[in-house]
N, C-alpha and C positions, 0 to 999 in steps of 0.2 A: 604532781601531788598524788599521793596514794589514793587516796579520797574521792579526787576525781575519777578517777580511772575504775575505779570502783563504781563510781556513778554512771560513768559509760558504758560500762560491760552491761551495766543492768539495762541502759536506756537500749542497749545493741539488742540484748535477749527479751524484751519486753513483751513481744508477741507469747515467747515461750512461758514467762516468770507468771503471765496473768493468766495462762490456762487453766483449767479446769483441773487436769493431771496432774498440771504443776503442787506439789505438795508443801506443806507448810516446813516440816524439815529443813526439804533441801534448801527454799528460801534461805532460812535460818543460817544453813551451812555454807551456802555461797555466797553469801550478802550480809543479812544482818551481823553475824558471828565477825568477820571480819569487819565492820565497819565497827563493831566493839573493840575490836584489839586494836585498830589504828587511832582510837580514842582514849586508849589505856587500861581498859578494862581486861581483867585477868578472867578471860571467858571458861576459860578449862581448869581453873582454878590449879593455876602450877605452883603456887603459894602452897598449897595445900591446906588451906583454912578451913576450921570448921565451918559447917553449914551458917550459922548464922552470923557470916566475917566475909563468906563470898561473894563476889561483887556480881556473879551471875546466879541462877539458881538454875536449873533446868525440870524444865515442866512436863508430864505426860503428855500425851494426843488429848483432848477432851473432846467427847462425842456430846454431843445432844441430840436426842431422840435417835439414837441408829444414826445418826449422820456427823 
């Protein structure tokens, strides 16, 4: 199952995923993003839908206070 394997990569990289460095992006791009598509979600919106019809939105960085 996709799913799984998906689950394992992450349990494999786990030291790396919870570092400090580790940035929320990539998170995003390696893990969350695909655990959306193998759920059916149209992440990159290839529908081409307008914004309030897309099943994902994508969001700036948001900082609080400098950090």
């Amino acid at each position: 199952m996709a799913i799984g394997r998906l689950v394992q990569r992450f349990r494999e990289n786990a030291q790396d995923v919870t570092a400090l460095s580790y940035r929320e992006h990539q998170l995003r791009i390696e893990y969350i993003n695909p655990l959306f598509e193998l759920m059916g979600w149209d992440v990159i919106n290839r529908a081409g839908r307008p914004i309030a019809l897309k099943d994902v939105v994508h969001e700036d960085t948001v900082r609080v206070e400098g950090q």
